[in-house]
BATIVEX-408013 format. One record per atom (N, C-alpha, C, O, CB): residue in one letter; chain; atom name; x, y, z. Coordinates in Angstrom, 1 decimal. Glycine has a CB too. Example, Ala and Ser with C-alpha at 12.3 -4.5 7.8 and 13.67 -1.06 7.14 Angstrom:
2
+------+------+------+--------+--------+--------+
| code | unit | site |     c1 |     c2 |     c3 |
+------+------+------+--------+--------+--------+
|    A |    A |    N |   13.2 |   -5.7 |    7.8 |
|    A |    A |   CA |   12.3 |   -4.5 |    7.8 |
|    A |    A |    C |   13.2 |   -3.3 |    7.8 |
|    A |    A |    O |   14.2 |   -3.3 |    8.5 |
|    A |    A |   CB |   11.3 |   -4.5 |    9.0 |
|    S |    A |    N |   12.8 |   -2.2 |    7.1 |
|    S |    A |   CA |   13.7 |   -1.1 |    7.1 |
|    S |    A |    C |   12.9 |    0.0 |    7.9 |
|    S |    A |    O |   13.4 |    1.1 |    8.0 |
|    S |    A |   CB |   14.1 |   -0.6 |    5.7 |
+------+------+------+--------+--------+--------+
This chain:
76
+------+------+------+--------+--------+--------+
| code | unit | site |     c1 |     c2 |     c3 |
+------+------+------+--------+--------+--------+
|    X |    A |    N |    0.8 |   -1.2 |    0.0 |
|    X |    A |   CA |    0.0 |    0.0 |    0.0 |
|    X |    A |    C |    0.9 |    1.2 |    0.0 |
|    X |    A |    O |    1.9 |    1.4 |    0.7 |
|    X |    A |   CB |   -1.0 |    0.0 |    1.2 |
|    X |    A |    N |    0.3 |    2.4 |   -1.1 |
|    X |    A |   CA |    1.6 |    3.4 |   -0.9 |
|    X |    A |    C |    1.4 |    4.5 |    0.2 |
|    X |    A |    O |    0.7 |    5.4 |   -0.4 |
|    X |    A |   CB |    1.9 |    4.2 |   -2.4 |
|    X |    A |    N |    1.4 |    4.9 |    1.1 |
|    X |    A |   CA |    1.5 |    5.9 |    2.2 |
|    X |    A |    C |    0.5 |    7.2 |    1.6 |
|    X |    A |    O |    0.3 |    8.0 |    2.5 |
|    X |    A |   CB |    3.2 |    6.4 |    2.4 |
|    X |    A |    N |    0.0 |    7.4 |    0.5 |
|    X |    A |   CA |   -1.3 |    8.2 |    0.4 |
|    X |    A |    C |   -2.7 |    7.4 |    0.9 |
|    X |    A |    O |   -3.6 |    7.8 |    1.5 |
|    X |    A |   CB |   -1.5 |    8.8 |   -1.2 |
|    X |    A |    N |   -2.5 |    6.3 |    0.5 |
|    X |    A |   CA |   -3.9 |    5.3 |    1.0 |
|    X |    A |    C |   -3.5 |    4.9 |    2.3 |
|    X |    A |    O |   -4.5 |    4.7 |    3.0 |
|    X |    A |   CB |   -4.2 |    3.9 |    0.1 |
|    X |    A |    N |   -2.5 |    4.8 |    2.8 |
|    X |    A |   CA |   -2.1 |    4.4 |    4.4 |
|    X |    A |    C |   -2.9 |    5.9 |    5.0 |
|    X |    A |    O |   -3.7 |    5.8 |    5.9 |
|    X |    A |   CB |    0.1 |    4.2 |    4.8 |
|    X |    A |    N |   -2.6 |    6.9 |    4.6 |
|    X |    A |   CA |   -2.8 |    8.3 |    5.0 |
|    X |    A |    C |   -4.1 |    8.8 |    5.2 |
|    X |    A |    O |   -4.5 |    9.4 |    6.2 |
|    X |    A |   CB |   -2.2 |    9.2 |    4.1 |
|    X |    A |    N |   -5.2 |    8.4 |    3.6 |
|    X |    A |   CA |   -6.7 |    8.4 |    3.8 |
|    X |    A |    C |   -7.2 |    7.2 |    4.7 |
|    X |    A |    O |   -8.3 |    7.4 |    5.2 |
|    X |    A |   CB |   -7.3 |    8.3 |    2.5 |
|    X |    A |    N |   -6.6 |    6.3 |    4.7 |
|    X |    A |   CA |   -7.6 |    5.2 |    5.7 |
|    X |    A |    C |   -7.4 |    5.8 |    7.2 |
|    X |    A |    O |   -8.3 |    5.9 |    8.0 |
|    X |    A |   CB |   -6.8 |    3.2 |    5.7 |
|    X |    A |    N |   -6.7 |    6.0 |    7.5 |
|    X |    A |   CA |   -6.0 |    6.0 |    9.0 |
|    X |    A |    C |   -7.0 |    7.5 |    9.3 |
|    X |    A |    O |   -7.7 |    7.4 |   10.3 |
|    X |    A |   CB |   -3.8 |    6.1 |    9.3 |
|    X |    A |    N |   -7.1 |    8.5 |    8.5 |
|    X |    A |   CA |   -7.7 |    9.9 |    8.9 |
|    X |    A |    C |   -9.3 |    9.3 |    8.8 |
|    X |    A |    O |  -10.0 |    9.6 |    9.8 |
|    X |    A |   CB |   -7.2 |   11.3 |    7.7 |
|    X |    A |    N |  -10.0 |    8.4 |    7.9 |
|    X |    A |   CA |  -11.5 |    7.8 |    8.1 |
|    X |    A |    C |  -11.4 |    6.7 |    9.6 |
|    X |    A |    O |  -12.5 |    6.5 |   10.2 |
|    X |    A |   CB |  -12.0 |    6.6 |    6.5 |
|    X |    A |    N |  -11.0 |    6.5 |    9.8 |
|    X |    A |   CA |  -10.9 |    5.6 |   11.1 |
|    X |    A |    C |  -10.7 |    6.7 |   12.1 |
|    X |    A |    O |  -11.2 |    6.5 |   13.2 |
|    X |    A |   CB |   -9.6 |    4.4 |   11.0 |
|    X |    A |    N |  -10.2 |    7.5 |   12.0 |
|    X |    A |   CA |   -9.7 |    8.3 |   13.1 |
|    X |    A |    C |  -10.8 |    9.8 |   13.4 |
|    X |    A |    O |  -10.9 |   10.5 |   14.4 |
|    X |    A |   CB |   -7.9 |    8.7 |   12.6 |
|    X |    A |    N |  -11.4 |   10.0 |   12.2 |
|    X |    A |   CA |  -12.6 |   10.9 |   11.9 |
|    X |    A |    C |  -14.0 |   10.1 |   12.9 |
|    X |    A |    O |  -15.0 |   10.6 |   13.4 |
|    X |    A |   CB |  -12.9 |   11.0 |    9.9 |
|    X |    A |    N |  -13.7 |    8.8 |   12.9 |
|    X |    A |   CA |  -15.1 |    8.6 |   13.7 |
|    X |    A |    C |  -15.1 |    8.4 |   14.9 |
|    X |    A |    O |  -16.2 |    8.4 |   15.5 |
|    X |    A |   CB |  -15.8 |    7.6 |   13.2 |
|    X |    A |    N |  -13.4 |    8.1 |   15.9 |
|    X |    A |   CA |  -13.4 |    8.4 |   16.9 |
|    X |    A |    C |  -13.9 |    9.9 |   17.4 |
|    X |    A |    O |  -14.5 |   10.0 |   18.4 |
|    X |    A |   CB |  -12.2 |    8.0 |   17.2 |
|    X |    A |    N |  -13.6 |   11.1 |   16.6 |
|    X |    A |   CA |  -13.8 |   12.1 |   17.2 |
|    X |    A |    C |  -14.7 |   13.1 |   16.9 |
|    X |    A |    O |  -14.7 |   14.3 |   17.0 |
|    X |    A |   CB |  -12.9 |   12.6 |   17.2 |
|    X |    A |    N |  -15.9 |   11.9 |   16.5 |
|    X |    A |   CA |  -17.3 |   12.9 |   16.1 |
|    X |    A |    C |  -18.2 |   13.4 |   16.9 |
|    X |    A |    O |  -18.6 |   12.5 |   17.7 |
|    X |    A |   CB |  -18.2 |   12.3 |   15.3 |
|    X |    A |    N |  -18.6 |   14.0 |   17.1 |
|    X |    A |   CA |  -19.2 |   15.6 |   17.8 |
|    X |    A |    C |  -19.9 |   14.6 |   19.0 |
|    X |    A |    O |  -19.6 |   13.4 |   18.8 |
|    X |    A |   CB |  -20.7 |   17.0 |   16.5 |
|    X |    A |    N |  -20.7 |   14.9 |   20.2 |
|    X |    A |   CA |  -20.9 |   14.4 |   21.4 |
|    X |    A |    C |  -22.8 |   14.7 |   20.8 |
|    X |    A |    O |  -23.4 |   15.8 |   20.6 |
|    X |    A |   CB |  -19.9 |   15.4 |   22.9 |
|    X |    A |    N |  -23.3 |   13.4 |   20.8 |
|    X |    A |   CA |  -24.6 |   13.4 |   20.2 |
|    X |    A |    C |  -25.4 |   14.7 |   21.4 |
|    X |    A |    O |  -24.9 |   14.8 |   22.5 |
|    X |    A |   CB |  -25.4 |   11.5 |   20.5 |
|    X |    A |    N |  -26.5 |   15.6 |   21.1 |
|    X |    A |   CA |  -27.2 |   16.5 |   21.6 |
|    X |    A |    C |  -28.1 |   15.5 |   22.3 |
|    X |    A |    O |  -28.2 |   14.5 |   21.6 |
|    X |    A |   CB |  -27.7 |   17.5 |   20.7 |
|    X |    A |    N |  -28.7 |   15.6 |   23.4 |
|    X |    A |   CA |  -29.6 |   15.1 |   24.3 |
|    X |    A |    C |  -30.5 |   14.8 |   24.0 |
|    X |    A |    O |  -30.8 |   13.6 |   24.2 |
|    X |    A |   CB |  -29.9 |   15.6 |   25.2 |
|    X |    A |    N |  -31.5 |   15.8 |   23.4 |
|    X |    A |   CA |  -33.0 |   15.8 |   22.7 |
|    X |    A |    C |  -32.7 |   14.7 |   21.6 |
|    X |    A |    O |  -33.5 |   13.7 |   21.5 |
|    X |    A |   CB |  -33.7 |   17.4 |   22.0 |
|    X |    A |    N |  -31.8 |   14.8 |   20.8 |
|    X |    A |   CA |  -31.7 |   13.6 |   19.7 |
|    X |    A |    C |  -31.4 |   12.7 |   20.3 |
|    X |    A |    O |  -31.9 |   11.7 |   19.8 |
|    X |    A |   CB |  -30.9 |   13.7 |   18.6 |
|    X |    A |    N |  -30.8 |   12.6 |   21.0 |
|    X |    A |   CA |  -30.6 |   10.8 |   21.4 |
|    X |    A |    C |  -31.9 |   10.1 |   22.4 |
|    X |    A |    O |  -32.2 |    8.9 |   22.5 |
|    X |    A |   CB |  -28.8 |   10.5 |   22.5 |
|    X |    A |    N |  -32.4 |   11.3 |   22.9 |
|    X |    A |   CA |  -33.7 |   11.0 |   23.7 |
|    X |    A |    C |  -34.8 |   10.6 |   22.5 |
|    X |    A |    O |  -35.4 |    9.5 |   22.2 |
|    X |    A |   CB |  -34.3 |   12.5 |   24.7 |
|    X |    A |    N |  -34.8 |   11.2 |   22.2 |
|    X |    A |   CA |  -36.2 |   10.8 |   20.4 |
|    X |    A |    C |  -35.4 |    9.6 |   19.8 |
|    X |    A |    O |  -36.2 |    8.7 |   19.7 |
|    X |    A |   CB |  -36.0 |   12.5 |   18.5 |
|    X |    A |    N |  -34.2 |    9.2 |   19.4 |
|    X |    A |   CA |  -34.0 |    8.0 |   19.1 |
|    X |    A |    C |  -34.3 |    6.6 |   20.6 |
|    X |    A |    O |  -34.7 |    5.4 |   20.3 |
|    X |    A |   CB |  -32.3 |    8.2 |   18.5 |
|    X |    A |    N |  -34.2 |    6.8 |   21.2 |
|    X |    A |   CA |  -34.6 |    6.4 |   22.5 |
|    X |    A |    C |  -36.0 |    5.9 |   22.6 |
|    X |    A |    O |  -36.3 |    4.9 |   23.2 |
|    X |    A |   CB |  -34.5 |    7.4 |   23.2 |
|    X |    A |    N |  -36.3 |    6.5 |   22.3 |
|    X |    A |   CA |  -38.1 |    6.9 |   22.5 |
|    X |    A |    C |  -38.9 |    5.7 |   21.3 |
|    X |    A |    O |  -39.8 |    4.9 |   21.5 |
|    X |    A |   CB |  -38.4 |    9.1 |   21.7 |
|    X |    A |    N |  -38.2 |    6.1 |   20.2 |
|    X |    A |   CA |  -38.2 |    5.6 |   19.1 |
|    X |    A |    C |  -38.5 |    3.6 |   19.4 |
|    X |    A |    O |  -39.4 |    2.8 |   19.2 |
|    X |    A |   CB |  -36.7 |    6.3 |   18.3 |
|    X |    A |    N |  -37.3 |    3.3 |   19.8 |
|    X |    A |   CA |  -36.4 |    2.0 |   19.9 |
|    X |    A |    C |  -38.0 |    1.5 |   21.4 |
|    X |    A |    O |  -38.5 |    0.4 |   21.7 |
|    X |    A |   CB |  -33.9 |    2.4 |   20.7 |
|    X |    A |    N |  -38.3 |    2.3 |   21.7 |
|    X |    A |   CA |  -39.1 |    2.3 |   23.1 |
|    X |    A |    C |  -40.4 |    1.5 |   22.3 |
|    X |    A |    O |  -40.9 |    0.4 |   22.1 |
|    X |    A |   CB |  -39.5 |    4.0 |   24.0 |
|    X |    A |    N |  -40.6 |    2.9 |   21.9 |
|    X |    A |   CA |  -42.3 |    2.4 |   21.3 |
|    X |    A |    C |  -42.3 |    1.2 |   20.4 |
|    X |    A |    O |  -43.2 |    0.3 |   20.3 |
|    X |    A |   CB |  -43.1 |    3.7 |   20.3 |
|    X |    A |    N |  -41.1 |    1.4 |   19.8 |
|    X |    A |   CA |  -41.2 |    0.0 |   19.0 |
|    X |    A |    C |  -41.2 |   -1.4 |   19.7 |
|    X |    A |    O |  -42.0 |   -2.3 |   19.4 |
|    X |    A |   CB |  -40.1 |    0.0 |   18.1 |
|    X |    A |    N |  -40.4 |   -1.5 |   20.5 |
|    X |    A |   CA |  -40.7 |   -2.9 |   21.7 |
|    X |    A |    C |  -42.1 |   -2.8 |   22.7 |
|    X |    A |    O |  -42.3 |   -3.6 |   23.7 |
|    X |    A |   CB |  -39.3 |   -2.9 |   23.0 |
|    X |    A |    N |  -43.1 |   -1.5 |   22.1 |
|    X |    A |   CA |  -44.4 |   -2.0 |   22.3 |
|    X |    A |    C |  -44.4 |   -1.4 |   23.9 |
|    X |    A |    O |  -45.6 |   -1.6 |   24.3 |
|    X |    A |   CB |  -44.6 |   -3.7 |   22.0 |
|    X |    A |    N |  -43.6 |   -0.8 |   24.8 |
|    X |    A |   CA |  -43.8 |   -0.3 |   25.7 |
|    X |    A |    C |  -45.1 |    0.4 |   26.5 |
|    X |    A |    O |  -44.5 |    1.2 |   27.3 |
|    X |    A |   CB |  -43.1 |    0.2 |   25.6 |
|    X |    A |    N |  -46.0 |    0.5 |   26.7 |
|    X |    A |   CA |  -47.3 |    1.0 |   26.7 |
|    X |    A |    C |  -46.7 |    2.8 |   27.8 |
|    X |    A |    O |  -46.5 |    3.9 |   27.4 |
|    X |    A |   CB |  -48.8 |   -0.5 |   27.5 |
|    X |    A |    N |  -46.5 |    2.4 |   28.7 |
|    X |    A |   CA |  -46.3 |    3.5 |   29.5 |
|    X |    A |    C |  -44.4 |    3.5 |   30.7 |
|    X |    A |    O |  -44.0 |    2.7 |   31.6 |
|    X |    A |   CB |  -48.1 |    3.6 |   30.5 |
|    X |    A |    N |  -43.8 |    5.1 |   30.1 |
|    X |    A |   CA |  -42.8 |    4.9 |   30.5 |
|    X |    A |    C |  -42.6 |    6.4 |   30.0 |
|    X |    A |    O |  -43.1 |    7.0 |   29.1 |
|    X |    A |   CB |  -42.1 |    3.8 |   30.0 |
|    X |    A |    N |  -41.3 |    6.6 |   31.1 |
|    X |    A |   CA |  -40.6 |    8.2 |   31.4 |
|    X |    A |    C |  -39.4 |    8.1 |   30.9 |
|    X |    A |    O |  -38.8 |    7.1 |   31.2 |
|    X |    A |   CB |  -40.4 |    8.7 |   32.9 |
|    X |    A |    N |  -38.7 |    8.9 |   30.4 |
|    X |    A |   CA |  -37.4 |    9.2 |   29.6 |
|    X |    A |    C |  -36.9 |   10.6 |   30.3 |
|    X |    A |    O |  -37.3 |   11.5 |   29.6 |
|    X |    A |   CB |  -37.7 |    9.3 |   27.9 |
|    X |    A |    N |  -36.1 |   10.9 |   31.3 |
|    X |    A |   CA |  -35.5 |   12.2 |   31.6 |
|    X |    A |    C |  -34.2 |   12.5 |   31.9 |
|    X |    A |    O |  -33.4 |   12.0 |   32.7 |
|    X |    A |   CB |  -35.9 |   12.6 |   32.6 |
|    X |    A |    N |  -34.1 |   13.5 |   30.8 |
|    X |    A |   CA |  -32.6 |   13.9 |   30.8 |
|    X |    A |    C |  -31.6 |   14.6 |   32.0 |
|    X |    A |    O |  -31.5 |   15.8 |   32.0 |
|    X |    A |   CB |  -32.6 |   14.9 |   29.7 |
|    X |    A |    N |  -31.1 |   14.0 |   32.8 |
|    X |    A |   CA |  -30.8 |   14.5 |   34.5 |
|    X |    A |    C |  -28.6 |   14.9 |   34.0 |
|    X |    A |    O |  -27.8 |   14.3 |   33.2 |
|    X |    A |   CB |  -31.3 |   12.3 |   36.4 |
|    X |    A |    N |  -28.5 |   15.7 |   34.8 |
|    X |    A |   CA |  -27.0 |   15.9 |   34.9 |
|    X |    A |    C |  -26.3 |   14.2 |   35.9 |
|    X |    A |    O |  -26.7 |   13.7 |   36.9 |
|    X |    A |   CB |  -26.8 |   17.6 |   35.9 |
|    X |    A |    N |  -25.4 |   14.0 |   35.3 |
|    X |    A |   CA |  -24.6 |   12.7 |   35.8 |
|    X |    A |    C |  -24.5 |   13.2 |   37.6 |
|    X |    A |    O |  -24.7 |   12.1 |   38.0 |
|    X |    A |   CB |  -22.7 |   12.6 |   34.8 |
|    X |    A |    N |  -24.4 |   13.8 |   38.5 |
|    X |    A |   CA |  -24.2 |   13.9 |   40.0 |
|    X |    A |    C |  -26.4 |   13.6 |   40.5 |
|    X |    A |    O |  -26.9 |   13.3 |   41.5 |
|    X |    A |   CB |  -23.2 |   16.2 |   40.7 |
|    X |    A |    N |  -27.0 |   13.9 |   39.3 |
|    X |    A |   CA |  -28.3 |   13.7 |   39.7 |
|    X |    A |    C |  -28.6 |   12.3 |   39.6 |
|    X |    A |    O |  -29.7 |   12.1 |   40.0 |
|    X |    A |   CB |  -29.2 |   14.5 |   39.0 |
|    X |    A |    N |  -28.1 |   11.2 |   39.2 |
|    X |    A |   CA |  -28.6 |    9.9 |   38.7 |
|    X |    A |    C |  -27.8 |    9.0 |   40.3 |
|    X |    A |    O |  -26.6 |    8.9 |   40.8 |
|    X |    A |   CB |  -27.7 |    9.5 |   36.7 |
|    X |    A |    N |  -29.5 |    8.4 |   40.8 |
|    X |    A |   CA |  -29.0 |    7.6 |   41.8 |
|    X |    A |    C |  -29.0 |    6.2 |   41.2 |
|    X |    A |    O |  -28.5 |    5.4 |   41.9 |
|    X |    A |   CB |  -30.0 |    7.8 |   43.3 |
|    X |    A |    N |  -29.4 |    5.8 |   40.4 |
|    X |    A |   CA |  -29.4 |    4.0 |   40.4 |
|    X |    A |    C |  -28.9 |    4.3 |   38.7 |
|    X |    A |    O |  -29.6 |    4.9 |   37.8 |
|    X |    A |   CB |  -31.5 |    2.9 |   40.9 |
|    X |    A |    N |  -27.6 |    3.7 |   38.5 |
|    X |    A |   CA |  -27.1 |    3.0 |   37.3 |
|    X |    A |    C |  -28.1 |    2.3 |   36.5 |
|    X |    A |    O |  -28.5 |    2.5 |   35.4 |
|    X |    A |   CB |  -26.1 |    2.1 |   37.6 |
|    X |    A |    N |  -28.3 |    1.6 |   37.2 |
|    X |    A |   CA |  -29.1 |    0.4 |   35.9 |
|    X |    A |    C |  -30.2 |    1.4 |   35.5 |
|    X |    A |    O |  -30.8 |    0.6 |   34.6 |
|    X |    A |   CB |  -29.9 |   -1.6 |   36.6 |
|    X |    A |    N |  -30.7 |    2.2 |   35.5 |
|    X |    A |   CA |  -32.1 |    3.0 |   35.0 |
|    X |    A |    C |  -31.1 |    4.4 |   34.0 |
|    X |    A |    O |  -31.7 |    5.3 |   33.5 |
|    X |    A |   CB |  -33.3 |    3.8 |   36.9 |
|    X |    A |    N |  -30.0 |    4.3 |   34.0 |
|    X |    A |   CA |  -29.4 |    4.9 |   32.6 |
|    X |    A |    C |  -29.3 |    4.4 |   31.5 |
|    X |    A |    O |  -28.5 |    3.5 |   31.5 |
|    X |    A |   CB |  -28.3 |    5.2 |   32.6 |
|    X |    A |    N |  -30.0 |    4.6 |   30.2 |
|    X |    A |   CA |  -30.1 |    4.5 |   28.9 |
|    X |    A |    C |  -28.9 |    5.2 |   27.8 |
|    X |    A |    O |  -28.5 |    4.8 |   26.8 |
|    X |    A |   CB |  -31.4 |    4.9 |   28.7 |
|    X |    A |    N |  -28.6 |    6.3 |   28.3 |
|    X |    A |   CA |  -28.1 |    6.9 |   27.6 |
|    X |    A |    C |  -27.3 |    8.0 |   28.0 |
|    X |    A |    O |  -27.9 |    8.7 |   28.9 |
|    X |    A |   CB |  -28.9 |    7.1 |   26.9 |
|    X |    A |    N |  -25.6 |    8.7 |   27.3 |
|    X |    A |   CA |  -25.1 |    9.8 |   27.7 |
|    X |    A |    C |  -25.1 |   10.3 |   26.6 |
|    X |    A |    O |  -25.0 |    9.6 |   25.6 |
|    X |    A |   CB |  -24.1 |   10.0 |   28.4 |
|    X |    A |    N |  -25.2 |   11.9 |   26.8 |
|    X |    A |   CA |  -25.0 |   12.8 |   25.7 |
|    X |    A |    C |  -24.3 |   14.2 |   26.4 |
|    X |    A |    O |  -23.8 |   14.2 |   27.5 |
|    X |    A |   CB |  -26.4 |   13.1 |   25.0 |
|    X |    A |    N |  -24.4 |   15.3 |   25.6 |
|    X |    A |   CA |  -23.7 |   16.1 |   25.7 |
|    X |    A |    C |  -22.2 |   15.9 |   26.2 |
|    X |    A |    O |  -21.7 |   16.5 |   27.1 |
|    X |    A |   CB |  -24.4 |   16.8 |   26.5 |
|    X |    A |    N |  -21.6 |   15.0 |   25.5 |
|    X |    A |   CA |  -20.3 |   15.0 |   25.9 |
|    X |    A |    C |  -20.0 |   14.2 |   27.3 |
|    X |    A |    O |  -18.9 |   14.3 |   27.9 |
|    X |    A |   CB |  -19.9 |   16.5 |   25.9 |
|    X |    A |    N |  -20.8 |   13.7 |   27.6 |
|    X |    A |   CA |  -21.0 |   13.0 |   28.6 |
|    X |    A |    C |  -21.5 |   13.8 |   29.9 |
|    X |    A |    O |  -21.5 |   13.3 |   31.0 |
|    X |    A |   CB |  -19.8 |   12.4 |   28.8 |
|    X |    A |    N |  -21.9 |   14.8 |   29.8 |
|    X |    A |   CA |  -21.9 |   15.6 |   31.2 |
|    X |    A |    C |  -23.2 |   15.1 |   31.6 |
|    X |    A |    O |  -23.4 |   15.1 |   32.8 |
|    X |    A |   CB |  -21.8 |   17.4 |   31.2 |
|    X |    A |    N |  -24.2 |   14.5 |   30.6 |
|    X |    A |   CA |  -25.8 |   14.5 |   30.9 |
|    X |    A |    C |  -26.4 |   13.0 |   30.9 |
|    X |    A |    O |  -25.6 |   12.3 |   30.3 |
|    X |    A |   CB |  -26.6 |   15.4 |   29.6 |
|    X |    A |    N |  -27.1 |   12.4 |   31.2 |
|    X |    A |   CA |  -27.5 |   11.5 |   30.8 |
|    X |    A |    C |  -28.8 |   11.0 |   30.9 |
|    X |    A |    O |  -29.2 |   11.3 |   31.9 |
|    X |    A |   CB |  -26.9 |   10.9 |   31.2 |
|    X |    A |    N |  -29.8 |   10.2 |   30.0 |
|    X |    A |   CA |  -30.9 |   10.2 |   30.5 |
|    X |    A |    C |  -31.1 |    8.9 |   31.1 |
|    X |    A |    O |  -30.2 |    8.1 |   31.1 |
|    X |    A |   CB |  -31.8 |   10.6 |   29.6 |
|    X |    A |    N |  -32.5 |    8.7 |   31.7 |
|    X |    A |   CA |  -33.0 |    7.8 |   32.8 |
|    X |    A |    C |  -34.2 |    7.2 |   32.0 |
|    X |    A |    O |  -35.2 |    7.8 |   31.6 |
|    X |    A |   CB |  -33.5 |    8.7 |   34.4 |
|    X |    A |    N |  -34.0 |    5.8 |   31.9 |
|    X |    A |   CA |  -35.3 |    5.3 |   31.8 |
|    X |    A |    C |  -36.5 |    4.7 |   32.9 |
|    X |    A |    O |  -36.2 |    3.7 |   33.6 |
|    X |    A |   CB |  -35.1 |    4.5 |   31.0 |
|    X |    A |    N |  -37.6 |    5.2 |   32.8 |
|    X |    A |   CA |  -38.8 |    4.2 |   34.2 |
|    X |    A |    C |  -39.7 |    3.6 |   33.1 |
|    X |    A |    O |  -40.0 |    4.1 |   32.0 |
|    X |    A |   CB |  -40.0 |    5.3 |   35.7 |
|    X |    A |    N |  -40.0 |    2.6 |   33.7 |
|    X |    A |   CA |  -41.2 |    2.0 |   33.0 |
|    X |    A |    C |  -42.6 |    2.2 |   34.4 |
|    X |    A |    O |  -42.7 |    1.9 |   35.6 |
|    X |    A |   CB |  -40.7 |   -0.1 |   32.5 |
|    X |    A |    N |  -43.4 |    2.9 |   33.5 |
|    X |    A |   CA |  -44.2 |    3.0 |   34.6 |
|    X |    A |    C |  -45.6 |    1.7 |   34.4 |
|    X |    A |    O |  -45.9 |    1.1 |   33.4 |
|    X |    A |   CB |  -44.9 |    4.7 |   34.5 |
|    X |    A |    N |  -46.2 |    1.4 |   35.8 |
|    X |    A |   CA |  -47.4 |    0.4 |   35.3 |
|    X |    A |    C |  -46.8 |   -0.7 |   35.9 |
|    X |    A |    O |  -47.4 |   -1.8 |   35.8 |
|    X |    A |   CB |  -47.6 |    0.2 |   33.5 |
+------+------+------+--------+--------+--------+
């Protein structure tokens, strides 16, 4: 391989480690999404700062760069 294609592969591999920190509301709506589709009838999705989250296993998701994360409940 000559060192221009060593040069484009390595910058695509390396472009997707350092892509932007998903926004909250969008990863909450993809969330949401994946929810209703497994037919969930009733359930809460809230986006809390990481020092607000008391129980691990009820996190679904981080965003904002990690500072945020949301919480899933199944209510019912």
């Amino acid at each position: 391989m000559n060192r221009w294609t060593v040069a484009v592969l390595l910058s695509v591999l390396g472009s997707t480690a350092w892509a932007a920190p998903k926004p909250c509301e969008e990863l909450k709506q993809e969330i949401e999404v994946k929810i209703q589709a497994a037919g969930v009838p009733s359930y809460t999705l809230e986006i809390v700062a990481n020092d607000e989250v008391q129980d691990q296993s009820m996190v679904v998701g981080s965003c904002d760069g990690g500072s945020k994360k949301i919480i899933y409940q199944k209510n019912g």
